[in-house]
mmCIF file as gemmi writes it, N, C-alpha and C atoms, coordinates in Angstrom:
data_model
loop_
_atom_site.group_PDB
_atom_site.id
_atom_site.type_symbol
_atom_site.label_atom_id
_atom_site.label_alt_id
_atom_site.label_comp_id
_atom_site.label_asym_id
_atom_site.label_entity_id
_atom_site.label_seq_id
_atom_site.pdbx_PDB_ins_code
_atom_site.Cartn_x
_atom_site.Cartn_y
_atom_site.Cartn_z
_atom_site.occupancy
_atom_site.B_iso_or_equiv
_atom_site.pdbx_formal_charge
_atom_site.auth_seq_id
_atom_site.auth_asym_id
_atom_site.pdbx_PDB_model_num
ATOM 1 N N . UNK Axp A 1 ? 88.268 67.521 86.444 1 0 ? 1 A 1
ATOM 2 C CA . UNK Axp A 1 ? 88.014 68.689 87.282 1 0 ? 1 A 1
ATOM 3 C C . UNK Axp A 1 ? 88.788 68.521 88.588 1 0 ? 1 A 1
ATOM 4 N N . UNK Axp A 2 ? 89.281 69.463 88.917 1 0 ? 2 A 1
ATOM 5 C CA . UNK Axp A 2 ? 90.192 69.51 90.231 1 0 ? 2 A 1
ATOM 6 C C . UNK Axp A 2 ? 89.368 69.476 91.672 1 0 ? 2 A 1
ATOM 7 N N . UNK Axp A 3 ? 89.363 68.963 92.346 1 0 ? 3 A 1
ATOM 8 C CA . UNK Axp A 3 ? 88.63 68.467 93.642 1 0 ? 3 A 1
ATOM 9 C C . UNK Axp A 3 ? 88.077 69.914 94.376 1 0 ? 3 A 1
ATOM 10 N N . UNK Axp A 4 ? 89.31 70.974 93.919 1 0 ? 4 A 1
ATOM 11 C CA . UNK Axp A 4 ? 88.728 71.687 95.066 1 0 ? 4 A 1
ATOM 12 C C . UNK Axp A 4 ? 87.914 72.695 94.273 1 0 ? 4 A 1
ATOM 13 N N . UNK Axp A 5 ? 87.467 72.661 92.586 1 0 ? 5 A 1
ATOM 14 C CA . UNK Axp A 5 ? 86.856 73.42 92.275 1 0 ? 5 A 1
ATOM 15 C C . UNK Axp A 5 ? 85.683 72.718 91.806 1 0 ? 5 A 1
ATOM 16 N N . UNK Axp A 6 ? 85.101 72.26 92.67 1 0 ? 6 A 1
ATOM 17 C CA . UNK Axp A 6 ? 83.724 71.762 92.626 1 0 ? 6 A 1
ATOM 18 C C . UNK Axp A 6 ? 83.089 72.364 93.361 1 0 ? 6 A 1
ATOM 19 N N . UNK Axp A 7 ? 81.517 72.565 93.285 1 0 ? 7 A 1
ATOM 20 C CA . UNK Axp A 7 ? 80.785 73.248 93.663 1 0 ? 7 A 1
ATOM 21 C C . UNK Axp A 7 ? 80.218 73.459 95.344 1 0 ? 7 A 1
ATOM 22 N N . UNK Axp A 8 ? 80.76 72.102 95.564 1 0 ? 8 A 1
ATOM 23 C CA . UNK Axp A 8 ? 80.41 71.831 96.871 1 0 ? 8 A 1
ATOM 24 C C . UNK Axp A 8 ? 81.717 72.335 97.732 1 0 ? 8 A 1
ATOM 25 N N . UNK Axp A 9 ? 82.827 72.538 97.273 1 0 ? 9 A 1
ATOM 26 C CA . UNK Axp A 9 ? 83.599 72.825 97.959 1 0 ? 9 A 1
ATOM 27 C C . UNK Axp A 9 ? 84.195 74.303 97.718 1 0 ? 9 A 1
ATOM 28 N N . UNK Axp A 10 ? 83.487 75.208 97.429 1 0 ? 10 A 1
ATOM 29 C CA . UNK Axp A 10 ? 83.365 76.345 97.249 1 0 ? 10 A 1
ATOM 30 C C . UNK Axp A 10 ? 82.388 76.944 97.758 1 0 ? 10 A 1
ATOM 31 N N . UNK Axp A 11 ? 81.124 75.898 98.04 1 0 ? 11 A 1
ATOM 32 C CA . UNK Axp A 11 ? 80.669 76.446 98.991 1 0 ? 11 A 1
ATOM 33 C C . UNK Axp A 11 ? 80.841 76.726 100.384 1 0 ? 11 A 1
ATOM 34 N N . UNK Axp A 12 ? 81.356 75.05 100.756 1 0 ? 12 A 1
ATOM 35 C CA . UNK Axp A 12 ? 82.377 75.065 102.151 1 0 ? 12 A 1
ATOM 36 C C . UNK Axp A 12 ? 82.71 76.001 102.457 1 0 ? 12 A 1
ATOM 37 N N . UNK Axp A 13 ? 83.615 76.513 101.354 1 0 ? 13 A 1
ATOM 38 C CA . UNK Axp A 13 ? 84.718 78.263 101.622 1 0 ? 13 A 1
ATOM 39 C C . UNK Axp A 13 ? 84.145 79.035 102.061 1 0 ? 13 A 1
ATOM 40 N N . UNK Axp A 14 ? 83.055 79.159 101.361 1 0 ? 14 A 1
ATOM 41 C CA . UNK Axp A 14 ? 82.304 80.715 101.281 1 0 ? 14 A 1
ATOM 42 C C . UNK Axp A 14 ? 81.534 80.619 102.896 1 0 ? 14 A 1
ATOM 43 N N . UNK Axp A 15 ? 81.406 79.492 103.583 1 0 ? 15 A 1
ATOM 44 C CA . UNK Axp A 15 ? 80.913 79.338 104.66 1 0 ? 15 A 1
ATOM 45 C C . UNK Axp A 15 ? 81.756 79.283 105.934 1 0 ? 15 A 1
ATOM 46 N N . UNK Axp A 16 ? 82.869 79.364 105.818 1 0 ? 16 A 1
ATOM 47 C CA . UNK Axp A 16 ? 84.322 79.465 107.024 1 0 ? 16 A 1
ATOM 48 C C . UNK Axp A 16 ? 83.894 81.631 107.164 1 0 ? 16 A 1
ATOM 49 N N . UNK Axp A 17 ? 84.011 81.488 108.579 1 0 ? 17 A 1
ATOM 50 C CA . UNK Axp A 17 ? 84.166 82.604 109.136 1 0 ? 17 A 1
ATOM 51 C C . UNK Axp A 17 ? 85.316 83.73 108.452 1 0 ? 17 A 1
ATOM 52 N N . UNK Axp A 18 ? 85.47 84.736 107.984 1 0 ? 18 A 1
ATOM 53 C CA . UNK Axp A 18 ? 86.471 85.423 107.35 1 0 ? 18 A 1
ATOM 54 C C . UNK Axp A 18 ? 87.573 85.395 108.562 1 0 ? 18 A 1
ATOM 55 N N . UNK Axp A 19 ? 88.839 85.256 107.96 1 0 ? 19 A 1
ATOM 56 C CA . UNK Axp A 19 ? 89.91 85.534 108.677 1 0 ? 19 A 1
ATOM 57 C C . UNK Axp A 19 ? 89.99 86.547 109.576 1 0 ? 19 A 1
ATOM 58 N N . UNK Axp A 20 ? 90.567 87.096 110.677 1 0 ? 20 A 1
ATOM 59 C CA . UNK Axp A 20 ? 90.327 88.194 111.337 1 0 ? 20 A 1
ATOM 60 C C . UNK Axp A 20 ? 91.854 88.811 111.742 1 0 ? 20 A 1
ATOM 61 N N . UNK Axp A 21 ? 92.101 90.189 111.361 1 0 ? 21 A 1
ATOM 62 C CA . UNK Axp A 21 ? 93.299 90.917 111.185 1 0 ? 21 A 1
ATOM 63 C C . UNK Axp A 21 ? 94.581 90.309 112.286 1 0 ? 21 A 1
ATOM 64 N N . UNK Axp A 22 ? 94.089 89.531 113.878 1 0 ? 22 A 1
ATOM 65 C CA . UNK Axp A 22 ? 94.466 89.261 114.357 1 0 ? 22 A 1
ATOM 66 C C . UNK Axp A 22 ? 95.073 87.66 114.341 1 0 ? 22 A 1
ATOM 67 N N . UNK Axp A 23 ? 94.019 87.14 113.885 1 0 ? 23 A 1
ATOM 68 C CA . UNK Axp A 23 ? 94.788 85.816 113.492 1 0 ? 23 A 1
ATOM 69 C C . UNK Axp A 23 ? 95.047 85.616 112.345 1 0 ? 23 A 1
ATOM 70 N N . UNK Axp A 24 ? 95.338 86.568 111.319 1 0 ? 24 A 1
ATOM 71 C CA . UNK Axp A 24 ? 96.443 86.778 109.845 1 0 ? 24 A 1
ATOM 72 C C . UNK Axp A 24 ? 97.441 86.931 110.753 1 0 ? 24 A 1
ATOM 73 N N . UNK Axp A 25 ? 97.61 88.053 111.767 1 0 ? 25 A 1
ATOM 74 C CA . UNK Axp A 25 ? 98.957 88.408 112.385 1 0 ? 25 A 1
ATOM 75 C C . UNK Axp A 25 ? 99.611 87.177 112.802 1 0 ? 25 A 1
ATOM 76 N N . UNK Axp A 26 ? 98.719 86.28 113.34 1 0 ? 26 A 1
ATOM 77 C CA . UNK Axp A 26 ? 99.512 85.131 114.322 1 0 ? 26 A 1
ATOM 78 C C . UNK Axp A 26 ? 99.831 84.096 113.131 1 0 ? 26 A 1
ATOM 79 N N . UNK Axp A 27 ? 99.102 83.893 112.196 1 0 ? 27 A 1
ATOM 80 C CA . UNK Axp A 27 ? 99.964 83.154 110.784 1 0 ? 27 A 1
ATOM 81 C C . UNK Axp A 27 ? 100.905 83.613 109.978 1 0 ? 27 A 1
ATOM 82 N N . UNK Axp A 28 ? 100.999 84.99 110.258 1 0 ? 28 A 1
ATOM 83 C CA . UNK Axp A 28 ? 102.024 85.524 109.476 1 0 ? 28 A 1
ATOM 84 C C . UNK Axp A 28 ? 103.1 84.991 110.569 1 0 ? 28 A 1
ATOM 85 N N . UNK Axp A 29 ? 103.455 85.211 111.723 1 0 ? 29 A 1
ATOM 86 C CA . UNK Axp A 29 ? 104.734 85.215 112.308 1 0 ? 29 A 1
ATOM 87 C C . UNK Axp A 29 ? 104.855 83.624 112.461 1 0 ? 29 A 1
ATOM 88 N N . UNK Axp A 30 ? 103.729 82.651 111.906 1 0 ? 30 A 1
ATOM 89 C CA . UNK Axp A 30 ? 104.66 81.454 112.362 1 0 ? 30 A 1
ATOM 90 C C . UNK Axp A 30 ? 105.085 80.82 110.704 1 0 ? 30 A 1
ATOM 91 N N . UNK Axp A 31 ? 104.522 81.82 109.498 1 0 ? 31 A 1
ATOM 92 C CA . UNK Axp A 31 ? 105.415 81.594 108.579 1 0 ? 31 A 1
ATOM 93 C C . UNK Axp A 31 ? 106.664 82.013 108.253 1 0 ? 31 A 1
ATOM 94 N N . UNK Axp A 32 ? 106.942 83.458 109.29 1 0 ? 32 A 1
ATOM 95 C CA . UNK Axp A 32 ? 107.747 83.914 109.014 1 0 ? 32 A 1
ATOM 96 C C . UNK Axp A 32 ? 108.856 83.682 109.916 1 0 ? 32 A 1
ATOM 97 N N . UNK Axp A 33 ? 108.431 82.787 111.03 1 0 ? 33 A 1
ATOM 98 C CA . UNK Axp A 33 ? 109.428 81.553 111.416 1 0 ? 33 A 1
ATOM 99 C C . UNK Axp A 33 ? 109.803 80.852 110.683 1 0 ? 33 A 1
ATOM 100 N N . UNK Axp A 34 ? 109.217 79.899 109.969 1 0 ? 34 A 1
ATOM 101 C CA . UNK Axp A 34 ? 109.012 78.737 109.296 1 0 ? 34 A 1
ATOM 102 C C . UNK Axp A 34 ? 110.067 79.269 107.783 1 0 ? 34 A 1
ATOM 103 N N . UNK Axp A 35 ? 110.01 79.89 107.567 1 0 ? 35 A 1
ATOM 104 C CA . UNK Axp A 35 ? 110.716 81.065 106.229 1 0 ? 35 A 1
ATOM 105 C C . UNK Axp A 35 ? 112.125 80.852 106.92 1 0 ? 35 A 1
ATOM 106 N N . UNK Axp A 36 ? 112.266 81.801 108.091 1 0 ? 36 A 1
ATOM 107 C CA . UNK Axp A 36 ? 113.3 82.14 108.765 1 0 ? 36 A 1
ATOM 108 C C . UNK Axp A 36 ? 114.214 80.591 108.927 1 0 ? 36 A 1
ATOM 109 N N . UNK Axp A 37 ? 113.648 79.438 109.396 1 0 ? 37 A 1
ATOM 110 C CA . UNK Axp A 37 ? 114.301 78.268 109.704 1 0 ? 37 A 1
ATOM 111 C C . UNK Axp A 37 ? 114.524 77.761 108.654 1 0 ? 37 A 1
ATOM 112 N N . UNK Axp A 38 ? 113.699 77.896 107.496 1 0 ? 38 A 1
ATOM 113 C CA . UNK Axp A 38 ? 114.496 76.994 106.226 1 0 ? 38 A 1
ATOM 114 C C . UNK Axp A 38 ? 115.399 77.494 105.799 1 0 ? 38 A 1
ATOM 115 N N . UNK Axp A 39 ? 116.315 76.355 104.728 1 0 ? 39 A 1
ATOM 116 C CA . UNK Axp A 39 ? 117.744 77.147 104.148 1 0 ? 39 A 1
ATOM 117 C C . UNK Axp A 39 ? 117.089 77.868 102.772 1 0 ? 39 A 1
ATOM 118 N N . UNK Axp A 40 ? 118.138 78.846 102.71 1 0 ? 40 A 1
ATOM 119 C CA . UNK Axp A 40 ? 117.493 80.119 101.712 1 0 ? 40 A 1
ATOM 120 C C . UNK Axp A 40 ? 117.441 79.664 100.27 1 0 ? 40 A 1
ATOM 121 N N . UNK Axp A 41 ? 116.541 80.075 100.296 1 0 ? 41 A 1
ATOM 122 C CA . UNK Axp A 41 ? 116.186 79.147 98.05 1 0 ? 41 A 1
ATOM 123 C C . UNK Axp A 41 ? 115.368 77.874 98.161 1 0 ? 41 A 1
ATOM 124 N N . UNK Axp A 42 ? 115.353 77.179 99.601 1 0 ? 42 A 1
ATOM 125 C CA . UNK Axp A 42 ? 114.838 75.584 99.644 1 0 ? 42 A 1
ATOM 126 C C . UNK Axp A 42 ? 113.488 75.906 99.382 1 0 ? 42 A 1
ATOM 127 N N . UNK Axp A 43 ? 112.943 74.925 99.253 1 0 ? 43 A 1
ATOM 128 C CA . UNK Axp A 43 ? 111.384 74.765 98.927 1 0 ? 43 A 1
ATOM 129 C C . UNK Axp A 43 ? 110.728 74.951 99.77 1 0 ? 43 A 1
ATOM 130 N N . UNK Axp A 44 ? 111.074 74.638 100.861 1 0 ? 44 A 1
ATOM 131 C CA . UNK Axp A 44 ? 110.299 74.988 101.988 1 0 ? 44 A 1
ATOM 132 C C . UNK Axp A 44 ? 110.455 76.488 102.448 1 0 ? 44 A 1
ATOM 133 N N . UNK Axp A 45 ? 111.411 77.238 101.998 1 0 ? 45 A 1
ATOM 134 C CA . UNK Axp A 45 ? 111.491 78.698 101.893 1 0 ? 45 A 1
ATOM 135 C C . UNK Axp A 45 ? 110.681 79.601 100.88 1 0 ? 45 A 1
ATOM 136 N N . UNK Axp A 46 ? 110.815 78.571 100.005 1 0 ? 46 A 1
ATOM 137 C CA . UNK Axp A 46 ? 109.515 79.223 98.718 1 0 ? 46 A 1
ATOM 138 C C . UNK Axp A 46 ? 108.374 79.439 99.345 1 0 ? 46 A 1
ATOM 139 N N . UNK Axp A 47 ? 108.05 78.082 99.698 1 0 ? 47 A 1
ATOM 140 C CA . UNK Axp A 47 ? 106.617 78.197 100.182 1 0 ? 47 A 1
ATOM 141 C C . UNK Axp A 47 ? 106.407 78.71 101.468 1 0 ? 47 A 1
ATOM 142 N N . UNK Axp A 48 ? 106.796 78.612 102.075 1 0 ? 48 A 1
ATOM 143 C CA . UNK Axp A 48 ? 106.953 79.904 103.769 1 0 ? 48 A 1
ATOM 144 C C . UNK Axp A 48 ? 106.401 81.2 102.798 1 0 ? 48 A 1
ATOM 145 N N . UNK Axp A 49 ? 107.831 81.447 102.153 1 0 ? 49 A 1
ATOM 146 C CA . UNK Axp A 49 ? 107.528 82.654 101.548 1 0 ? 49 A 1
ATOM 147 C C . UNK Axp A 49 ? 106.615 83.447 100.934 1 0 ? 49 A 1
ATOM 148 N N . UNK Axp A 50 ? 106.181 82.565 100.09 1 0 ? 50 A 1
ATOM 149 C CA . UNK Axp A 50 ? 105.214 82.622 99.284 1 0 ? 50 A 1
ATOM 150 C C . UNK Axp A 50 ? 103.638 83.028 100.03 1 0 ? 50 A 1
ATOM 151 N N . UNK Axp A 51 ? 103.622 81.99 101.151 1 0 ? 51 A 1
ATOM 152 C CA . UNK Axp A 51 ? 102.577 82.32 102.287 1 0 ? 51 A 1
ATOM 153 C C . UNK Axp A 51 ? 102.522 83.349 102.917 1 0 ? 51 A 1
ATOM 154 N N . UNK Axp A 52 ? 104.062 83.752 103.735 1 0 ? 52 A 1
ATOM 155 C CA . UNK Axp A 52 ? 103.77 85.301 104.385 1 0 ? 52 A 1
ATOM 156 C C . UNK Axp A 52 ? 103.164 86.407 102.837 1 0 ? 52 A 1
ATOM 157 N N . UNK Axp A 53 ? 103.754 86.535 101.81 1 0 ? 53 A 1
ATOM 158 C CA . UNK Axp A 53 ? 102.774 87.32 100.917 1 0 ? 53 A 1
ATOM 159 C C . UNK Axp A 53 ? 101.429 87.409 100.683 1 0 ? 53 A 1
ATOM 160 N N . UNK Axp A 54 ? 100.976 86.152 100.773 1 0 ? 54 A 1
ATOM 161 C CA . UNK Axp A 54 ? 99.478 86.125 100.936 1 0 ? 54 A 1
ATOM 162 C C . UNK Axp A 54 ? 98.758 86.479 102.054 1 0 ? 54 A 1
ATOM 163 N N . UNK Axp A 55 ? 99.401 86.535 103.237 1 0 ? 55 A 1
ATOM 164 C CA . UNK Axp A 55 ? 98.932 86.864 104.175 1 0 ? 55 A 1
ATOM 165 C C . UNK Axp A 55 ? 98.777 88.417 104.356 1 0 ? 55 A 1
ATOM 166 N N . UNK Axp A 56 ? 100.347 88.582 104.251 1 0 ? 56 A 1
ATOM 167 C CA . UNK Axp A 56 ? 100.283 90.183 103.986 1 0 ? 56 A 1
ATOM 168 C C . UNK Axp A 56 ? 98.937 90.713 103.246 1 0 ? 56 A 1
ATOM 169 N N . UNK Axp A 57 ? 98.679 90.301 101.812 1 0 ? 57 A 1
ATOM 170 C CA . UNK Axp A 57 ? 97.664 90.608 100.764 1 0 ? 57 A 1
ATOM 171 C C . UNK Axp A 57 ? 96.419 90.702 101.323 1 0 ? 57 A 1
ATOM 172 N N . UNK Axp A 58 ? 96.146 89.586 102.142 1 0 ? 58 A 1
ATOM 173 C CA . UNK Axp A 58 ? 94.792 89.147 103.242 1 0 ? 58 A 1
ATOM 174 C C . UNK Axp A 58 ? 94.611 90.788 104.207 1 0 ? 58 A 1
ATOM 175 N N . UNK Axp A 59 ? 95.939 90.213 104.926 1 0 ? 59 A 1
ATOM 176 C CA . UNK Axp A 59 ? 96.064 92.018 106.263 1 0 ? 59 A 1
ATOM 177 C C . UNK Axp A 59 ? 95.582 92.994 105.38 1 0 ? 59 A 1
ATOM 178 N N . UNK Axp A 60 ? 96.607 93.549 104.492 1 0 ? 60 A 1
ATOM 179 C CA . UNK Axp A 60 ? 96.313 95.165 103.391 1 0 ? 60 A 1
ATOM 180 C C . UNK Axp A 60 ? 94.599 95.483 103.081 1 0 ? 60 A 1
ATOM 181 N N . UNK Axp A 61 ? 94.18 94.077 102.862 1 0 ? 61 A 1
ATOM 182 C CA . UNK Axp A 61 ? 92.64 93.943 102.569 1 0 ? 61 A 1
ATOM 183 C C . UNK Axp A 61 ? 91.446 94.082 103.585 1 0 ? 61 A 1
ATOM 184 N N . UNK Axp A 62 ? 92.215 94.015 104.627 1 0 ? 62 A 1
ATOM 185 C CA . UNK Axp A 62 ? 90.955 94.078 105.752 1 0 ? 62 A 1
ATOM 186 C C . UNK Axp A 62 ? 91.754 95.478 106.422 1 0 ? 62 A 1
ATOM 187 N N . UNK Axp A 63 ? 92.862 95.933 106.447 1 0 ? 63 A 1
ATOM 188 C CA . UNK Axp A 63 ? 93.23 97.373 106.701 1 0 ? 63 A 1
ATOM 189 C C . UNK Axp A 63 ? 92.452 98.133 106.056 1 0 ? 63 A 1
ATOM 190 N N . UNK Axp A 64 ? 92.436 98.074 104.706 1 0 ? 64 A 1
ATOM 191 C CA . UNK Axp A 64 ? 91.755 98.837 103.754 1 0 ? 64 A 1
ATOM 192 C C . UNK Axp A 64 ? 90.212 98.985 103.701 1 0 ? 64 A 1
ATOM 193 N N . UNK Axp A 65 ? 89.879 97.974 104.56 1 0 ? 65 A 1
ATOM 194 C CA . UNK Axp A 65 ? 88.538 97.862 104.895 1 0 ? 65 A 1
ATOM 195 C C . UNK Axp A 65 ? 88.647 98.587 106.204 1 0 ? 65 A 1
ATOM 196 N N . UNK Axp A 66 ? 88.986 99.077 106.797 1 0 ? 66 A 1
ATOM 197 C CA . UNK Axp A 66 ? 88.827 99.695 108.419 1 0 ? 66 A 1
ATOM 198 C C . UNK Axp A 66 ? 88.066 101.106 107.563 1 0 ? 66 A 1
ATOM 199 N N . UNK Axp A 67 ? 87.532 101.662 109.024 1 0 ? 67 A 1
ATOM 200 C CA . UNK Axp A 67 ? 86.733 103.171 108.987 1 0 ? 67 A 1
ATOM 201 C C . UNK Axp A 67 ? 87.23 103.328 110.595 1 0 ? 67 A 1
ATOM 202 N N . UNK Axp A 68 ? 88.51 104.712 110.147 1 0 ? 68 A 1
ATOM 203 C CA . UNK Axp A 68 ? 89.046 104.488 108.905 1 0 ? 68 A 1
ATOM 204 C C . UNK Axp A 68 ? 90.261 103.921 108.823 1 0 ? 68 A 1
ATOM 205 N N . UNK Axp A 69 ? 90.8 103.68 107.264 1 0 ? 69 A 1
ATOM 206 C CA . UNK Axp A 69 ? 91.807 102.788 106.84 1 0 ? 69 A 1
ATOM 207 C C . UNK Axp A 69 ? 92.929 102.679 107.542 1 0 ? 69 A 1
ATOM 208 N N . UNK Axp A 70 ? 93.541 101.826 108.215 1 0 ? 70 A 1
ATOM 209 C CA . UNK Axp A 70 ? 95.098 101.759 108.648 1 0 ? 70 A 1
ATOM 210 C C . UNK Axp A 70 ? 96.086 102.015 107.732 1 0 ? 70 A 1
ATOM 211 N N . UNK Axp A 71 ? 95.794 102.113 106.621 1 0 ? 71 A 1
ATOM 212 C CA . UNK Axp A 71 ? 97.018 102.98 105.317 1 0 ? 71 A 1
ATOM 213 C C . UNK Axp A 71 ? 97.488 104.218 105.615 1 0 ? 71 A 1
């Protein structure tokens, strides 16, 4: 079983404060530094990359949650 899908550490999760639209914003721009400084295709560009998408996904989700929606 993989460490982080144990029960106890899913609960952890579920107990961290939800992200807040404002500090997604401030992780998005220091991945999208972090993106920006690696060389293009490197691994460390994947994964930059890969992160600003999730973040984005995170933002869209709590936009979509506004009353009313920022869409």
């Amino acid at each position: 079983m993989h460490p982080d899908s144990t029960p106890t550490a899913s609960r952890s999760a579920d107990s961290l404060p939800a992200p807040t639209r404002e500090s997604l914003l401030v992780r998005h721009a220091e991945a999208r530094r972090r993106r920006n400084a690696a060389e293009l295709g490197s691994h460390e560009w994947e994964q930059a990359s890969a992160e600003v998408g999730r973040i984005e996904v995170e933002i869209a989700g709590i936009e979509r949650a506004m009353d009313p929606p920022r869409v």
